[in-house]
Biopython code that builds the backbone (N, CA, C, O; Angstrom):
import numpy as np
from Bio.PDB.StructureBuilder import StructureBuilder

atoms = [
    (1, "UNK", "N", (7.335, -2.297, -5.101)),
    (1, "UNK", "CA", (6.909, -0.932, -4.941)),
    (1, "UNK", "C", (7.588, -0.113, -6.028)),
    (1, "UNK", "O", (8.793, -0.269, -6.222)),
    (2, "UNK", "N", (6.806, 0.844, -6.821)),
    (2, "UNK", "CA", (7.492, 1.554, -7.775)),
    (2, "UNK", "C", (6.721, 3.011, -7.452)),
    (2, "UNK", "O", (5.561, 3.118, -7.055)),
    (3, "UNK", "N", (7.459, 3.872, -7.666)),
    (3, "UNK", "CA", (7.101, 5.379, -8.298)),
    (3, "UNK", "C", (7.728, 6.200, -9.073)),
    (3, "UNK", "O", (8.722, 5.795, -9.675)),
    (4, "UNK", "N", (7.391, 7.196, -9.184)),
    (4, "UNK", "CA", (7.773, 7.931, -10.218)),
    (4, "UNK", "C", (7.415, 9.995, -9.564)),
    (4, "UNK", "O", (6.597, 10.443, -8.760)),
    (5, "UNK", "N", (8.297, 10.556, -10.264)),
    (5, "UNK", "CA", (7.767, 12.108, -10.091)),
    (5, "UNK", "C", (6.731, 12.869, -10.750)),
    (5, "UNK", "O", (6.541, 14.075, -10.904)),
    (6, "UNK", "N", (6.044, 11.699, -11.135)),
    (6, "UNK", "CA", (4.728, 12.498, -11.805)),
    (6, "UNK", "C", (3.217, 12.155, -10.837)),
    (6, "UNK", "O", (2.015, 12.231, -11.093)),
    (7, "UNK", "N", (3.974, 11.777, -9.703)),
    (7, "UNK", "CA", (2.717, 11.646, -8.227)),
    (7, "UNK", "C", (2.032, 10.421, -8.495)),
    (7, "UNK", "O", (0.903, 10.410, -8.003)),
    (8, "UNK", "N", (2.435, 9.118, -9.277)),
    (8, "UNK", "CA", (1.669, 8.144, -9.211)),
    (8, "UNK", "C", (2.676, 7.186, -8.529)),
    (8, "UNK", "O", (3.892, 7.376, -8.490)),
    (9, "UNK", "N", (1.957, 6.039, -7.952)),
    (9, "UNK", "CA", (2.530, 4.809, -7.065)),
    (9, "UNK", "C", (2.016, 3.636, -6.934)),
    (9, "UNK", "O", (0.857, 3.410, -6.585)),
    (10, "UNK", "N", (2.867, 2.816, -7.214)),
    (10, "UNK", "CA", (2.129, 1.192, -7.404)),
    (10, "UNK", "C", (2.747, 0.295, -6.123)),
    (10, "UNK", "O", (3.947, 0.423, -5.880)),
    (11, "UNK", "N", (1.859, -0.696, -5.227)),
    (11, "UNK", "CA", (2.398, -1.463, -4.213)),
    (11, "UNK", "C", (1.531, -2.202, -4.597)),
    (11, "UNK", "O", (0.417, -1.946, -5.053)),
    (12, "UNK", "N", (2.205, -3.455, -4.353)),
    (12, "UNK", "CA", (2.013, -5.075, -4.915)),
    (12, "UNK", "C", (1.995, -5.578, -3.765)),
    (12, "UNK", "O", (2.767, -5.149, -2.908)),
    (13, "UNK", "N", (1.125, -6.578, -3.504)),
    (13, "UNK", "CA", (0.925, -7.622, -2.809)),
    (13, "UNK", "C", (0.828, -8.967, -2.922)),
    (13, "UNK", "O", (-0.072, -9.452, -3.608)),
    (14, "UNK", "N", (1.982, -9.959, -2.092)),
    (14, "UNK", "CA", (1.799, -11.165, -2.943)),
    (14, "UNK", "C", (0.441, -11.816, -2.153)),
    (14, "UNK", "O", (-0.001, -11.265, -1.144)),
    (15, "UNK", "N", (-0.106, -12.910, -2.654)),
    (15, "UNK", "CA", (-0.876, -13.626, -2.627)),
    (15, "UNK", "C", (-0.986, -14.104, -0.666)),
    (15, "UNK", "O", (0.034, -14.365, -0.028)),
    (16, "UNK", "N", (-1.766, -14.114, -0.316)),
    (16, "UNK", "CA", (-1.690, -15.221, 1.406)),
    (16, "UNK", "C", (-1.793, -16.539, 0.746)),
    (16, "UNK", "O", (-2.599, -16.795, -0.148)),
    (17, "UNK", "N", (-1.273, -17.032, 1.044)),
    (17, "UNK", "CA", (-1.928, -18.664, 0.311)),
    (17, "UNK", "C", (-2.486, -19.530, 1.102)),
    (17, "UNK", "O", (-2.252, -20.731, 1.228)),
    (18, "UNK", "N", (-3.456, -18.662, 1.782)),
    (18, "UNK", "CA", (-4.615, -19.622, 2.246)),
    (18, "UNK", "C", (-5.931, -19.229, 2.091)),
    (18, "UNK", "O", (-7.028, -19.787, 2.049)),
    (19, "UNK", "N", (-5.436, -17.940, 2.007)),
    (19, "UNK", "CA", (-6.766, -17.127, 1.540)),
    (19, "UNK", "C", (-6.957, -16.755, -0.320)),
    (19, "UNK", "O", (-7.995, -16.973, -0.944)),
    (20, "UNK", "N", (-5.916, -16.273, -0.805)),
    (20, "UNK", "CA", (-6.165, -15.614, -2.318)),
    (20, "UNK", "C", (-5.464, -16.523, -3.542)),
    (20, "UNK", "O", (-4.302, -16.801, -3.243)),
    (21, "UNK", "N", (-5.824, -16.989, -4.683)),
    (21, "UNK", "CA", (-5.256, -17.329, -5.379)),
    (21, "UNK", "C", (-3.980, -16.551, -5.794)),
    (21, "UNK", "O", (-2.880, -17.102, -5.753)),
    (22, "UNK", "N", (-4.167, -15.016, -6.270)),
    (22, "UNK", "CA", (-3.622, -14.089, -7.027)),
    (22, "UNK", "C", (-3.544, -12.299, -5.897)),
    (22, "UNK", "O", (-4.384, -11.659, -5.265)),
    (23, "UNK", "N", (-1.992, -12.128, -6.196)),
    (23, "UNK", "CA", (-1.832, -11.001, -5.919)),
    (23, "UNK", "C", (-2.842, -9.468, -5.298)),
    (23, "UNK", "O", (-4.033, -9.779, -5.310)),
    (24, "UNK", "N", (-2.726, -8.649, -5.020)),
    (24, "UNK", "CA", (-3.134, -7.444, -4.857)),
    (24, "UNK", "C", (-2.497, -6.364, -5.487)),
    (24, "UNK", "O", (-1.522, -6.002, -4.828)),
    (25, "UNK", "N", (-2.698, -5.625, -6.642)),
    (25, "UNK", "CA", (-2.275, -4.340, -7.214)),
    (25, "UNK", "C", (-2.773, -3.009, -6.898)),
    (25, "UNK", "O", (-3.731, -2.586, -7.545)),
    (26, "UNK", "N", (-2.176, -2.202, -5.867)),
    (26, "UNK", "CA", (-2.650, -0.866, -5.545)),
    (26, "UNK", "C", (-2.339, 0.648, -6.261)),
    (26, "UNK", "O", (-1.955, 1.425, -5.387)),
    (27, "UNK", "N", (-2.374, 1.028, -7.063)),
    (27, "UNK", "CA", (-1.969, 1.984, -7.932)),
    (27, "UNK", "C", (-2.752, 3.611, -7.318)),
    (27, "UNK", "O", (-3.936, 3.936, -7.230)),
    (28, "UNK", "N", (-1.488, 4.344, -6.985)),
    (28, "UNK", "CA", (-2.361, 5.646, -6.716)),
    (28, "UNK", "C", (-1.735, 6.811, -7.652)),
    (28, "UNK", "O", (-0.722, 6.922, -8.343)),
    (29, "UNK", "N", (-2.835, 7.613, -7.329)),
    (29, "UNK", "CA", (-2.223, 8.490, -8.239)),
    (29, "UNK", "C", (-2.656, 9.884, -7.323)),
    (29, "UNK", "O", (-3.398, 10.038, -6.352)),
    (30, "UNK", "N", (-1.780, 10.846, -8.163)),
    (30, "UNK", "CA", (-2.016, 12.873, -7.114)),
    (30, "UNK", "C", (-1.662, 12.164, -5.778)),
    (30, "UNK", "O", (-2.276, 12.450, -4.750)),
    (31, "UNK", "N", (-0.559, 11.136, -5.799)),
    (31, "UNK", "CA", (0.364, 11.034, -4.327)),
    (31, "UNK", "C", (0.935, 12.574, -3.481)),
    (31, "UNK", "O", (1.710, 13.379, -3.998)),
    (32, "UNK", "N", (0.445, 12.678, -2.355)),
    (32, "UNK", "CA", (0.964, 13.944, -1.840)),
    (32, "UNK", "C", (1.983, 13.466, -0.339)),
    (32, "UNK", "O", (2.909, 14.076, 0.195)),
    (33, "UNK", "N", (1.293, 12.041, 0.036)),
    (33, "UNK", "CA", (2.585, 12.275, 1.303)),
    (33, "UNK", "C", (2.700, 10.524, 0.807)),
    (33, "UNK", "O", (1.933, 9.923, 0.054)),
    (34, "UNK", "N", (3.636, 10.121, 1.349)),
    (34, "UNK", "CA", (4.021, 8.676, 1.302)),
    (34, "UNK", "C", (5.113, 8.068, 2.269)),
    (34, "UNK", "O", (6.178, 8.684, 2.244)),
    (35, "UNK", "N", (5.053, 6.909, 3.170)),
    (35, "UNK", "CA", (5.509, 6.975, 4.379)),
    (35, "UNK", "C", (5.730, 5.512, 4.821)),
    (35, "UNK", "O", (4.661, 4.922, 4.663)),
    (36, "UNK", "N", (6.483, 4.855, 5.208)),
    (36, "UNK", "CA", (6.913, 3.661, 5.834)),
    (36, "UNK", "C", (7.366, 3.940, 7.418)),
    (36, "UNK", "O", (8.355, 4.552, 7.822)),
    (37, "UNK", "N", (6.491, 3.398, 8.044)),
    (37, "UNK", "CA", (7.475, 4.020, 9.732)),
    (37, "UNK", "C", (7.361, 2.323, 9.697)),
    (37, "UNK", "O", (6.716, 1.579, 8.957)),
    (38, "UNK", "N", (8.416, 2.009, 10.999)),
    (38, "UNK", "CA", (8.752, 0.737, 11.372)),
    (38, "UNK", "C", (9.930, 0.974, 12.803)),
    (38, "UNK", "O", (10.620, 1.925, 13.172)),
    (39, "UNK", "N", (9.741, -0.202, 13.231)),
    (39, "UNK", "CA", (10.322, 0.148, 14.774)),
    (39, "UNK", "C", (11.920, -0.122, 14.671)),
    (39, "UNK", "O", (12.795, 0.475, 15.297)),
    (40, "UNK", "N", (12.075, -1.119, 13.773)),
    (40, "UNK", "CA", (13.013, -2.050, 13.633)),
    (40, "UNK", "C", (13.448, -2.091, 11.979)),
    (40, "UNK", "O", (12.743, -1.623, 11.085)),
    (41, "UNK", "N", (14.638, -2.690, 11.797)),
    (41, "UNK", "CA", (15.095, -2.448, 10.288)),
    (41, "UNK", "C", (14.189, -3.667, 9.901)),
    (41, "UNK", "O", (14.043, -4.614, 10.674)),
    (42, "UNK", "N", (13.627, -3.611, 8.755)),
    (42, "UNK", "CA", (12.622, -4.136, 8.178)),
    (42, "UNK", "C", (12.826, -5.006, 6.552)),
    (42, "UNK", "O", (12.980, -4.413, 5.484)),
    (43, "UNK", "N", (12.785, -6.308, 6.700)),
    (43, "UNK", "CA", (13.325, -6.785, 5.460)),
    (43, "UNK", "C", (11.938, -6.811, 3.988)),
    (43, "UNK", "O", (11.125, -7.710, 3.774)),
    (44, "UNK", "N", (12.043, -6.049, 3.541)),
    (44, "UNK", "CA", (11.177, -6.297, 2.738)),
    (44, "UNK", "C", (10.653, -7.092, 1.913)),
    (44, "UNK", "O", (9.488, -7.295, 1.571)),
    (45, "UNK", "N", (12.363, -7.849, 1.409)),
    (45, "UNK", "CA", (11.443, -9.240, 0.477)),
    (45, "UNK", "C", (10.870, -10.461, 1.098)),
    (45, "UNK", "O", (10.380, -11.452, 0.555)),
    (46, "UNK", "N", (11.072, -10.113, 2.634)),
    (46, "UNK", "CA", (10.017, -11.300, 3.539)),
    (46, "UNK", "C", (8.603, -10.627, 3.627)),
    (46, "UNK", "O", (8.327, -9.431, 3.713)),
    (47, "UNK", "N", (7.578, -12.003, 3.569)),
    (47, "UNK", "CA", (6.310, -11.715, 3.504)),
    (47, "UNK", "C", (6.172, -11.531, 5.345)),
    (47, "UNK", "O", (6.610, -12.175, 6.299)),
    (48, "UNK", "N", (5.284, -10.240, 5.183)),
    (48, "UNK", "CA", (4.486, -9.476, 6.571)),
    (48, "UNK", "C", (3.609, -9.614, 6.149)),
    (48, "UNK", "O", (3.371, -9.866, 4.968)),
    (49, "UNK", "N", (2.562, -9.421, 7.421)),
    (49, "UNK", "CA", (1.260, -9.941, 7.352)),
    (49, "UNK", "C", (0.316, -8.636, 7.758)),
    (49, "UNK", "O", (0.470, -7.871, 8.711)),
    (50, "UNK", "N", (-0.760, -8.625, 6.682)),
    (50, "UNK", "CA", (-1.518, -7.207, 7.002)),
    (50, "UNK", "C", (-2.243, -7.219, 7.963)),
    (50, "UNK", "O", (-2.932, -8.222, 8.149)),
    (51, "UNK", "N", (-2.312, -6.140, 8.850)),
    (51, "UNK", "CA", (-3.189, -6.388, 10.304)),
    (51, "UNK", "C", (-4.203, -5.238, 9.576)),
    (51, "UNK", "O", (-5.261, -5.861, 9.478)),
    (52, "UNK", "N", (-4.384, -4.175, 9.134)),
    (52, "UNK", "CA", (-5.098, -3.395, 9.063)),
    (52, "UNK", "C", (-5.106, -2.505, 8.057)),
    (52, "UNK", "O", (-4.239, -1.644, 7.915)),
    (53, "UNK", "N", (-6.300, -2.701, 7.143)),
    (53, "UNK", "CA", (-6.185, -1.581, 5.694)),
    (53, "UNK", "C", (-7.337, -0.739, 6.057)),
    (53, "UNK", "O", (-8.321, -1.243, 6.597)),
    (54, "UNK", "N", (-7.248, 0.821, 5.723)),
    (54, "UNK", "CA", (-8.047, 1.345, 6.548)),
    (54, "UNK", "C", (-7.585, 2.514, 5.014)),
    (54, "UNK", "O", (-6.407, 2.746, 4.742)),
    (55, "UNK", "N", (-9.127, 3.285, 3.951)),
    (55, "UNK", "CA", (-9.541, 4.091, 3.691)),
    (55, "UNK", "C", (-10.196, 5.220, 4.181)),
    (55, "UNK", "O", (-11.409, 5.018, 4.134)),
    (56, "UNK", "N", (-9.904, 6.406, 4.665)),
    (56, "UNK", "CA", (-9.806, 7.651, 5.508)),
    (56, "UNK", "C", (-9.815, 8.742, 4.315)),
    (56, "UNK", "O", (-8.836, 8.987, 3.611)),
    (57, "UNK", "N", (-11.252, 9.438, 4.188)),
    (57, "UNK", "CA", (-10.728, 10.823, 3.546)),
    (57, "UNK", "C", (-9.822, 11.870, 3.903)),
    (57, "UNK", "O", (-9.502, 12.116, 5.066)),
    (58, "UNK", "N", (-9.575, 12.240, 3.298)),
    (58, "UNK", "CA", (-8.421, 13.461, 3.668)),
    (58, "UNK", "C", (-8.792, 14.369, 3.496)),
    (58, "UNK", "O", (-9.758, 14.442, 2.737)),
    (59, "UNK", "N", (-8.137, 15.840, 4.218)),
    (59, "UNK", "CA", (-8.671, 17.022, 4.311)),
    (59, "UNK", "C", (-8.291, 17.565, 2.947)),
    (59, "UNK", "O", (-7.178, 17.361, 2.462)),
    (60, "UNK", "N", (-9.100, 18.158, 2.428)),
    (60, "UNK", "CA", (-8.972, 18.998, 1.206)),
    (60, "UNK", "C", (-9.404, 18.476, 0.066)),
    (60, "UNK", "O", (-9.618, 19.226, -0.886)),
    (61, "UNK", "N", (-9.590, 17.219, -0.027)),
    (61, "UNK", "CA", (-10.261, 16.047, -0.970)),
    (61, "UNK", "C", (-8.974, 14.806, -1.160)),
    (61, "UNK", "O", (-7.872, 14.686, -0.625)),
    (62, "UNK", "N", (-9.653, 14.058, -2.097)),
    (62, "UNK", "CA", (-8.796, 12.421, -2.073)),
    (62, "UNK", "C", (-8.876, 11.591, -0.606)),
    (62, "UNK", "O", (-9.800, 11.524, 0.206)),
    (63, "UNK", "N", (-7.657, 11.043, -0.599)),
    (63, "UNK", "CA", (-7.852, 9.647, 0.433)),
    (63, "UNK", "C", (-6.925, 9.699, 1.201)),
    (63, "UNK", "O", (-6.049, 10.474, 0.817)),
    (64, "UNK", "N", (-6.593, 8.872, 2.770)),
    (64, "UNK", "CA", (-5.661, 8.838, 3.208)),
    (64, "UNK", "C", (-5.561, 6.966, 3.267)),
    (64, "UNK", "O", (-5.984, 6.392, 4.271)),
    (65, "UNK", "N", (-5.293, 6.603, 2.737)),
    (65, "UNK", "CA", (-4.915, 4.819, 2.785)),
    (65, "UNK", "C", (-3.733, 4.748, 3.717)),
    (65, "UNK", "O", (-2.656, 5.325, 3.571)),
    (66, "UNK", "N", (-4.190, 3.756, 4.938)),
    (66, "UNK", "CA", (-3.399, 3.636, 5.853)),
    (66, "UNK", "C", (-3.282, 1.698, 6.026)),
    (66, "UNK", "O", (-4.301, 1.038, 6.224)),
    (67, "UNK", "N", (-2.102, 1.147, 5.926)),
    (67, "UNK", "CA", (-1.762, 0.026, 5.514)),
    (67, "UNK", "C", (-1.007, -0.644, 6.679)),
    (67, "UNK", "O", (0.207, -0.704, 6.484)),
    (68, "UNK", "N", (-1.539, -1.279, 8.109)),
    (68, "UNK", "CA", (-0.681, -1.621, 9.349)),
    (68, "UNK", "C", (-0.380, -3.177, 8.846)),
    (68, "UNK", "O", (-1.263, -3.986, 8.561)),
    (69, "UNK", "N", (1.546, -3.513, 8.778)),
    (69, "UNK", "CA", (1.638, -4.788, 8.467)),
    (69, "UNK", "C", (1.795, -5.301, 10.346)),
    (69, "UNK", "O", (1.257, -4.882, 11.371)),
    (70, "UNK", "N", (2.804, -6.378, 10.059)),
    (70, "UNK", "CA", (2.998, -6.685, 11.424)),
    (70, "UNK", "C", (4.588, -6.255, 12.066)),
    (70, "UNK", "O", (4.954, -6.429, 13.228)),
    (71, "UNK", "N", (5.200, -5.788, 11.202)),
    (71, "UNK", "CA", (6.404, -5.121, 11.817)),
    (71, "UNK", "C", (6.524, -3.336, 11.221)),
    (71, "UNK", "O", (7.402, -2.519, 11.495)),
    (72, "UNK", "N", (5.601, -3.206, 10.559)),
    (72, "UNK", "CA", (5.808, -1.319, 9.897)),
    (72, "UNK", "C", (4.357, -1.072, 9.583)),
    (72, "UNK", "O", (3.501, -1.953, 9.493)),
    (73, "UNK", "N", (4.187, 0.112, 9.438)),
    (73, "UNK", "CA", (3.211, 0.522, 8.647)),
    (73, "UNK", "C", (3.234, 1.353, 7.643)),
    (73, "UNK", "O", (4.091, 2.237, 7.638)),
    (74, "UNK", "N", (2.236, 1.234, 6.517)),
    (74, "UNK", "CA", (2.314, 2.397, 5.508)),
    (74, "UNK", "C", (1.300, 3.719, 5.719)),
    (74, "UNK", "O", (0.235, 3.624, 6.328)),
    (75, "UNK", "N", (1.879, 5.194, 5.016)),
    (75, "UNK", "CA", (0.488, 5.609, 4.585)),
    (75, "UNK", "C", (1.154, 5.930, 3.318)),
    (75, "UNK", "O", (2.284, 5.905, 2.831)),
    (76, "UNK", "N", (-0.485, 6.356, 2.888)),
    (76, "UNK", "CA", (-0.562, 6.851, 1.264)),
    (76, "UNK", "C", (-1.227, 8.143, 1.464)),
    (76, "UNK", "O", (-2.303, 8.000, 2.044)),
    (77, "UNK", "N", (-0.956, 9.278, 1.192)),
    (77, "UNK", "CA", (-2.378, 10.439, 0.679)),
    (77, "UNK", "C", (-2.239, 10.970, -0.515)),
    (77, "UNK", "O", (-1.348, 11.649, -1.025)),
    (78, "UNK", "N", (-3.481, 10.471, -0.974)),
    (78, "UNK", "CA", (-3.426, 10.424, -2.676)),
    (78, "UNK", "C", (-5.064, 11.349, -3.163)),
    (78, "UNK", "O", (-6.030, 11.775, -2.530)),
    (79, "UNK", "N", (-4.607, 11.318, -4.763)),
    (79, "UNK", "CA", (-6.169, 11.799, -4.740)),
    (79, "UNK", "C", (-7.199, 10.594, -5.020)),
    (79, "UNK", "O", (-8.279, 10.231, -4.554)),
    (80, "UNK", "N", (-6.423, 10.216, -5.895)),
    (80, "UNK", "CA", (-7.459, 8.294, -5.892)),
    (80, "UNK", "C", (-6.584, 7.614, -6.049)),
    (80, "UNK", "O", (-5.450, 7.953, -6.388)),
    (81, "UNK", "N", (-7.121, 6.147, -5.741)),
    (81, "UNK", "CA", (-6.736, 4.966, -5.844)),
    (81, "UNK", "C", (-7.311, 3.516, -6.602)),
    (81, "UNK", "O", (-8.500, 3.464, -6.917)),
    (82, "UNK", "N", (-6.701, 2.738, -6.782)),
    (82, "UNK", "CA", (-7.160, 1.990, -7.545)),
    (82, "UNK", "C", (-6.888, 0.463, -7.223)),
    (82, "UNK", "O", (-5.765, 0.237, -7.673)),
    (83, "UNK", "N", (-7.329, -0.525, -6.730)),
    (83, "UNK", "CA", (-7.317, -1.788, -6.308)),
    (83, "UNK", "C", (-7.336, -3.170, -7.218)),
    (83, "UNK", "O", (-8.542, -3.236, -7.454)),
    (84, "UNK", "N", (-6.930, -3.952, -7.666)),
    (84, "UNK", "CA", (-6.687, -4.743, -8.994)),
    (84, "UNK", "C", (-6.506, -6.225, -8.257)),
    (84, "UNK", "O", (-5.425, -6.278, -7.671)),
    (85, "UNK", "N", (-7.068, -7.091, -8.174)),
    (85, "UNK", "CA", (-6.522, -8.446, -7.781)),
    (85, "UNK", "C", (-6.027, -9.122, -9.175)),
    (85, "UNK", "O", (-6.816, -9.129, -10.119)),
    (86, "UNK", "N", (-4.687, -9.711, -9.325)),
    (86, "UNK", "CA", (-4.106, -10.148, -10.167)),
    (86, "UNK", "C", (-2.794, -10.815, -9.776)),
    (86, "UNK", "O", (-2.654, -11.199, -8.615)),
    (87, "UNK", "N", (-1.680, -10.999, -10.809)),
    (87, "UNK", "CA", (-0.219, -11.522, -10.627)),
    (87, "UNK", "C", (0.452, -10.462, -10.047)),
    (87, "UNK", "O", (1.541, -10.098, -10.489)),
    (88, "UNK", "N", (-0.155, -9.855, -8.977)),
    (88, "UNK", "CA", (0.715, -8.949, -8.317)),
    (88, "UNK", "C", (2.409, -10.145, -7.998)),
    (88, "UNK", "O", (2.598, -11.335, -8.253)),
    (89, "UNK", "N", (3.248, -9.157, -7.406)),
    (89, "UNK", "CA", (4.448, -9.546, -7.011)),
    (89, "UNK", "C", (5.046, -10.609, -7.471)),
    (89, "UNK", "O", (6.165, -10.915, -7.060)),
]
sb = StructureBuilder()
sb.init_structure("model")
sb.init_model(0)
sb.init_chain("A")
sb.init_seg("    ")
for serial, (resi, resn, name, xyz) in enumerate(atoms, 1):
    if name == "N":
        sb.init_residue(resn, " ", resi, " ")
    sb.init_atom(name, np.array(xyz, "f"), 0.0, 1.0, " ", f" {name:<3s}", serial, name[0])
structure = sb.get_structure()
């Protein structure tokens, strides 16, 4: 996961390896909220498993990308986004 203060944000996804050869690259940009909730302290460099990716407009324009793993969830509200299958992670 990387960002920066100029409102853009990149989250990487490694590969399932039963399903994808190659990574997932999510790049957003005009980031306005950004958010990890989780119940429990949460190790990140272990692979979680996505239960639910869910694109939602948002009020005022752009997107709300909402990302449920199996121990946290993400959101994103951005103005766009951008999806890349590659050597993510």
């Amino acid at each position: 996961m990387a960002t920066d203060k100029s409102g853009n944000l990149v989250l990487e996804f490694a590969p399932n390896q039963w399903k994808h050869d190659v990574g997932l690259r999510i790049s957003y940009s005009g980031v306005k909220h950004f958010s990890i909730d989780y119940a429990h302290a949460v190790e990140w460099m272990l692979v979680d498993t996505v239960l639910l990716d869910e694109i939602l407009p948002y009020e005022g324009g752009g997107c709300t990308h909402e990302i449920a793993l199996t121990d946290a969830s993400i959101t994103v509200c951005c103005e766009d986004l951008k999806a890349v299958w590659g050597d993510a992670g």
